[in-house]
C-alpha positions in Angstrom: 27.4 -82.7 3.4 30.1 -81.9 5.9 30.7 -78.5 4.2 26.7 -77.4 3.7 26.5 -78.1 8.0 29.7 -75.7 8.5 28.3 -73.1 6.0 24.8 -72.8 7.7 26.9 -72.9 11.0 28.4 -70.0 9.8 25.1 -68.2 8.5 23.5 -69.0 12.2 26.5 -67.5 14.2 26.5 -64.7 11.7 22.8 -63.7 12.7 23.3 -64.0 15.9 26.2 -61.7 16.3 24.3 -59.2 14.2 21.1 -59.4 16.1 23.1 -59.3 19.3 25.2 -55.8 17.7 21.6 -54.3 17.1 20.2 -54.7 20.6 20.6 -52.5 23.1 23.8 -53.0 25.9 23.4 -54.0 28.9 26.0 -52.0 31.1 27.8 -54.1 33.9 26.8 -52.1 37.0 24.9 -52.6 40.0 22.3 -49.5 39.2 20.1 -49.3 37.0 20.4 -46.6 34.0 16.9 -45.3 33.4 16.5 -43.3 29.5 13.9 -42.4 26.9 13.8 -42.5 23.2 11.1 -41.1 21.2 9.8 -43.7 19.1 7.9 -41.9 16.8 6.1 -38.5 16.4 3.0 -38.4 14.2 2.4 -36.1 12.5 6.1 -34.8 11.7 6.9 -32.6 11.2 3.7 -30.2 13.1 2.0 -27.3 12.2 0.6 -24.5 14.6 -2.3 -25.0 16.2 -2.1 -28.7 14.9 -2.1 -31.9 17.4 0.5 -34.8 17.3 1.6 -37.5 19.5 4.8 -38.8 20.6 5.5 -42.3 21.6 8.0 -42.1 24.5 9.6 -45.5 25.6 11.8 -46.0 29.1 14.4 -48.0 29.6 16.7 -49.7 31.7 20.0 -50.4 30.7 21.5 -51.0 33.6 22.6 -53.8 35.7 19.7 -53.8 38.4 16.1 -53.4 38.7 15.1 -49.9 38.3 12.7 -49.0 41.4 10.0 -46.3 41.6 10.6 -44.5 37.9 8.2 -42.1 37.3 7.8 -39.7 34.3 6.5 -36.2 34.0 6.2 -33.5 31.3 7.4 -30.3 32.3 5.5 -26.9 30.5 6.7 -26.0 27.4 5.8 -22.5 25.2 5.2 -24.0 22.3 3.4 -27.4 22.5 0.4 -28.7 25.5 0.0 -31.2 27.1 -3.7 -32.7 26.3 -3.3 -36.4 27.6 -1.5 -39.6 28.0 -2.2 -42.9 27.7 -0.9 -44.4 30.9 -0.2 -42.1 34.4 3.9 -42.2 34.0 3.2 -40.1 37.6 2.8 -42.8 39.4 5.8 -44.8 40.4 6.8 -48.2 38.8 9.3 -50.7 38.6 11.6 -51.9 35.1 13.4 -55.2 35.4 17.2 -55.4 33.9 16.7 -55.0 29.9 13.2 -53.9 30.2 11.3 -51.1 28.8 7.8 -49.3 28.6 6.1 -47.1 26.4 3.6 -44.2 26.5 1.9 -42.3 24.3 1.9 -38.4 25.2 -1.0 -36.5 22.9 0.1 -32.4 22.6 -1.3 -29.3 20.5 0.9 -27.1 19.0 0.3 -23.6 20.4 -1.2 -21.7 17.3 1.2 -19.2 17.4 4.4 -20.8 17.5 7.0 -19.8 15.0 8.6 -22.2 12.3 11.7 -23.7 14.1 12.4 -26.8 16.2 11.4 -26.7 19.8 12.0 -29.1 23.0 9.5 -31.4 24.8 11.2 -31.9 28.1 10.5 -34.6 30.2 11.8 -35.4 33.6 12.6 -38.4 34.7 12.8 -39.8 38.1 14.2 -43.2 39.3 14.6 -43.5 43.1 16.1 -40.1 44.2 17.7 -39.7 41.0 16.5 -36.7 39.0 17.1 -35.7 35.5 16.2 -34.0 32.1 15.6 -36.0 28.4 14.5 -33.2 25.5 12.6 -34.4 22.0 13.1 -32.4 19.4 10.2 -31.2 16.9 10.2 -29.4 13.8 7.2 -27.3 13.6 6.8 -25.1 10.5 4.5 -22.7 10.1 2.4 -20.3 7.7 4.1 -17.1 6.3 1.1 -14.4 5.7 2.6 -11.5 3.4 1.3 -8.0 3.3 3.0 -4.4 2.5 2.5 -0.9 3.8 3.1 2.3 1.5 4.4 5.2 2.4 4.3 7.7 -0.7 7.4 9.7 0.0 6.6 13.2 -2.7 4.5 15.6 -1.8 2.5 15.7 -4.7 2.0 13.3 -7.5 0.1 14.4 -10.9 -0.5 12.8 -14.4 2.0 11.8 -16.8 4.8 12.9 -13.6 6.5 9.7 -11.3 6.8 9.3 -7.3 8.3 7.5 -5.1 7.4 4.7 -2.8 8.2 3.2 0.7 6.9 -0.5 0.5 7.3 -1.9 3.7 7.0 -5.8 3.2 5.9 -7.8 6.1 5.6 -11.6 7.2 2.8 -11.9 10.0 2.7 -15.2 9.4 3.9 -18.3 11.6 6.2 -19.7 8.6 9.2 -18.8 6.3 8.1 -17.2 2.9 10.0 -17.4 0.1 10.5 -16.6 -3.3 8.5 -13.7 -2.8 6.7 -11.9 -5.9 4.9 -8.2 -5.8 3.8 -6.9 -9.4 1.9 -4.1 -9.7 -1.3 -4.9 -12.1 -2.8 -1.5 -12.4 -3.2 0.2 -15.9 -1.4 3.8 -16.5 1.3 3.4 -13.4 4.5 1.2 -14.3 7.5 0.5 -12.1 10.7 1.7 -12.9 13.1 -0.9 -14.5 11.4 -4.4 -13.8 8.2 -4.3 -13.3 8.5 -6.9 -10.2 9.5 -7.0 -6.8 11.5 -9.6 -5.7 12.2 -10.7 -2.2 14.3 -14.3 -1.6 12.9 -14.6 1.6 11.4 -13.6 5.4 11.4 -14.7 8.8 8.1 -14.2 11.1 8.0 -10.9 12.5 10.0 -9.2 10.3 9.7 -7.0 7.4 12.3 -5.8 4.4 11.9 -2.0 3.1 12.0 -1.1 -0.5 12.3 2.1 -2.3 10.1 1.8 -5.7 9.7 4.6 -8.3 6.8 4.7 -10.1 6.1 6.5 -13.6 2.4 7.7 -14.0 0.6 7.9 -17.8 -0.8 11.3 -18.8 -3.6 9.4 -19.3 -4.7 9.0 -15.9 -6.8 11.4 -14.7 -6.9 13.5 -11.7 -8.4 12.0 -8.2 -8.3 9.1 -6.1 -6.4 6.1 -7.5 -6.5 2.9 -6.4 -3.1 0.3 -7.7 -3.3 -3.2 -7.2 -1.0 -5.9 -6.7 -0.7 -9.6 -6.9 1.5 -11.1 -4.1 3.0 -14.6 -4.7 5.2 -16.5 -2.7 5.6 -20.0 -1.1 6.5 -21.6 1.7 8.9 -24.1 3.7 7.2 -26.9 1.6 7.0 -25.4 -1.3 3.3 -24.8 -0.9 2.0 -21.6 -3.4 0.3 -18.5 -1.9 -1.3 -15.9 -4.3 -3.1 -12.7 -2.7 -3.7 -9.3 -3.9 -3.4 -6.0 -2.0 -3.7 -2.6 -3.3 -2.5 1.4 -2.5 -3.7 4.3 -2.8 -2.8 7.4 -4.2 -4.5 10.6 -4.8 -3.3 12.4 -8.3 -3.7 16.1 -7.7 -4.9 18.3 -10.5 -2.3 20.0 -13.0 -4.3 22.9 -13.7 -2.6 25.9 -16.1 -5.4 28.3 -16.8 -4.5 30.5 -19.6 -5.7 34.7 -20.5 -6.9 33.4 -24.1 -8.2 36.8 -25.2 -9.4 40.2 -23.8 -11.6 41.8 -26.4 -13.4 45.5 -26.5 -16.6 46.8 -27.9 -16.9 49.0 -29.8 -13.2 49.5 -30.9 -11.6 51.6 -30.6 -13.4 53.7 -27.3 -14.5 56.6 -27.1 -14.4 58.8 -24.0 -17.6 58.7 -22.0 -19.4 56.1 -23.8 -20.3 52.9 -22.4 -18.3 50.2 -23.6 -17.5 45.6 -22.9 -14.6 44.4 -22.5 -14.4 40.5 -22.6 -11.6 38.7 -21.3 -11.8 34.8 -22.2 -10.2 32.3 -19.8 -9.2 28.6 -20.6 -8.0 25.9 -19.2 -4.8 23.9 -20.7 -3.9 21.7 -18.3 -5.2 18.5 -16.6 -7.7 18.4 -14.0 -10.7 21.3 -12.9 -9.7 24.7 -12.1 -12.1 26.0 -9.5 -13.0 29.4 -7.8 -12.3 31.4 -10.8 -11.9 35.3 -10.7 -11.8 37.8 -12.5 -10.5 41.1 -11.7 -9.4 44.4 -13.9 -7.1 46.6 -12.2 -8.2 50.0 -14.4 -6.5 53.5 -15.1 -9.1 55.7 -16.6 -12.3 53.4 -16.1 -15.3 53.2 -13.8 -17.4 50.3 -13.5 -17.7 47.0 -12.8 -14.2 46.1 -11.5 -15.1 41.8 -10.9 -16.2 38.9 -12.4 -17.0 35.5 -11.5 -16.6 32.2 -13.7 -16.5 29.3 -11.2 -15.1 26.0 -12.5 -13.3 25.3 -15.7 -12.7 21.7 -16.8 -9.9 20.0 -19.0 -9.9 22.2 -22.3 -12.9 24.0 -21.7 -13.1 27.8 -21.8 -15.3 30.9 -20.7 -16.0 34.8 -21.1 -15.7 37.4 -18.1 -17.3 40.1 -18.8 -17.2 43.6 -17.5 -19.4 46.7 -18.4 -17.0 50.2 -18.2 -17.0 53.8 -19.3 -13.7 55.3 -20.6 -13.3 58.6 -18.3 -10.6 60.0 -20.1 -9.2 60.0 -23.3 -5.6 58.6 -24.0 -3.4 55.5 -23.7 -3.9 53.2 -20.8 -3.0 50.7 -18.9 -5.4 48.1 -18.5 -4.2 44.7 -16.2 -6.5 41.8 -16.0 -6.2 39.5 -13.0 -7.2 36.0 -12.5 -7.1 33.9 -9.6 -8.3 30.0 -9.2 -8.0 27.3 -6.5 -7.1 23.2 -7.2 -5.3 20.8 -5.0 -2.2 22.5 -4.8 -3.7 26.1 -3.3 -4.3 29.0 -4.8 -2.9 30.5 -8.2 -3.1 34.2 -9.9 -2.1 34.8 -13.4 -1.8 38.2 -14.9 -1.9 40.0 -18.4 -1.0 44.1 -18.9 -2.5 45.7 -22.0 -2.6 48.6 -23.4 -6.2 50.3 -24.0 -6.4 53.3 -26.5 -9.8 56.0 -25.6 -10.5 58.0 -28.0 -11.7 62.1 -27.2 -15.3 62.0 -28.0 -16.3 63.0 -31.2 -18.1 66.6 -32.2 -19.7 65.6 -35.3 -22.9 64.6 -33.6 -23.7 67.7 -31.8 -23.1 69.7 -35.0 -25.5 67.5 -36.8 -27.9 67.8 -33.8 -27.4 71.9 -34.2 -27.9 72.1 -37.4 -30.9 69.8 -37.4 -32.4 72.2 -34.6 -31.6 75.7 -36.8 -33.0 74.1 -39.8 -36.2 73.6 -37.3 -36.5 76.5 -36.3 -36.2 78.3 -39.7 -38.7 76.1 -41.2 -40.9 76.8 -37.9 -40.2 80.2 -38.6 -41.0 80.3 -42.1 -44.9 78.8 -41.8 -45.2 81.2 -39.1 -44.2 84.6 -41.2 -45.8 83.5 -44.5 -49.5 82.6 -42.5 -49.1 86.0 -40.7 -48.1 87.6 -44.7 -51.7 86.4 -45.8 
């Protein structure tokens, strides 16, 4: 029995000195010690734009009564003041050991930056003045978007360019892990076909240099490539958007002089013949403005013709009605010009045209025809005269 009272002695006197460690001190001086604590901050940590409250308790720990305390928030840039449960303005009084709580109600500004930030209350006891800060975590929203800059001059079917992807956070929050894969059919991006960023602040932005290879099965015009952007944030929280760029592939046009034909052939001097030259187009994308032209030695006539537009693969006469003026060899250069996105283009093909002198076997035919004519007119007319 005597040892079960000692042991719960020993229990009791145990408790007390743990209780009495945990407490707060009292300090041994003749002034009081006014302090706060933040008791607790709900939610916690805050989001922009969100509202929370903080539990602020005052106390005294020093060794006389504290006398005409008052409390007071002072402006901060990222968190305001909406109310308060009690007026901590007014002046009151703590006792030695004493304390007193308030709860302070604030809205995050909406666009305040992941980070931690000070609520800085000043305290006033007597004419005693001085600072406490309470620290809160606020993290915010990242908000991911990108900005091309295509850096050739020129980009065509079944060629590659080169992009400036300017990758931006306009959020409030830290993304990371950041995906950007390009989701468009016919244009791939050299190597991996993923952008990878580990991570960015706010208001700033990382620059990278892509290449991408374009399929000669893409045809010429506007071009729109999308991308799906994931990434997360500070909590781990998924974001999945998509954006897209735009590119214009110009037209790869290579018009080709498929034949220049004559009729009749070979010419003759002075008679009327057509020469057809047939243009076609071997590349990819429309020729347009197509002309013509025949720069002629020993020709007269038409000198111009128009075809207009030509398509991918598709083909078409010029034709041009001339008369030989003299007979010989000659030079005959055909000329054409076009227009697509990149300007204006001429191509050119010399040939060599063989006129022939014009032929005297008709007019001897036509001579005798007439002196055969005549005799027979000739003839009837002596033999009726004869009878």
């Amino acid at each position: 029995m005597k040892y079960k009272i000692i042991l719960i002695t020993m229990i009791v006197m145990l408790l007390i000195i743990t209780c009495a460690s945990a407490s707060r001190p009292i300090y041994d001086t003749d002034t009081p010690a006014i302090s706060t604590v933040a008791e607790s901050i709900t939610p916690y940590p805050v989001e922009p734009g969100q509202d929370f409250t903080v539990q602020l308790r005052i106390y005294n720990d020093g060794g006389e009564k504290g006398e005409n305390i008052s409390v007071d928030f002072l402006e901060s840039k990222a968190f305001f003041l909406t109310g308060k449960d009690d007026d901590f303005n007014k002046p009151f009084e703590l006792c030695v050991g004493c304390s007193k709580d308030n709860i302070f109600y604030f809205t995050v500004l909406p666009d305040v930056k992941s980070g931690e930030y000070p609520l800085i209350f000043k305290i006033k006891e007597r004419n005693i003045i001085h600072e406490e800060k309470v620290f809160v975590r606020v993290i915010g929203q990242p908000d991911i978007i990108f900005e091309a800059k295509v850096q050739n001059d020129s980009v065509m079917p079944d060629s590659s360019f080169d992009v400036e992807l300017i990758v931006k956070n306009v959020g409030t929050g830290i993304a990371r892990n950041i995906k950007i894969v390009p989701q468009t059919t016919g244009f791939v991006m050299e190597n991996a076909n993923l952008i990878f960023i580990d991570e960015i602040n706010p208001n700033n932005s990382i620059i990278k240099y892509v290449n991408f290879m374009v399929s000669d099965s893409n045809s010429p015009g506007p071009q729109k490539l999308e991308f799906t952007l994931a990434y997360k944030d500070e909590k781990s929280t998924a974001y999945s958007l998509e954006q897209s760029l735009g590119v214009k592939l110009l037209n790869n046009v290579k018009l080709d002089i498929a034949a220049v034909t004559t009729d009749p052939n070979p010419l003759e001097d002075g008679e009327k013949a057509i020469i057809t030259v047939r243009v076609e187009n071997l590349g990819e994308g429309d020729a347009s403005n197509i002309q013509v032209r025949l720069g002629k030695d020993g020709f007269e006539g038409q000198t111009k013709a128009y075809i207009g537009k030509l398509k991918e693969d598709e083909d078409a006469p010029a034709i041009f009605s001339v008369i030989p003026s003299k007979p010989g060899k000659h030079k005959l250069n055909v000329i054409v010009s076009y227009e697509d996105d990149l300007g204006i283009h001429e191509i050119s093909e010399e040939l060599d045209l063989l006129v022939l002198k014009k032929s005297n076997t008709n007019n001897f035919v036509l001579i005798v025809i007439v002196l055969a004519l005549v005799s027979f007119l000739a003839y009837t007319f002596l033999r009726k005269k004869n009878k």
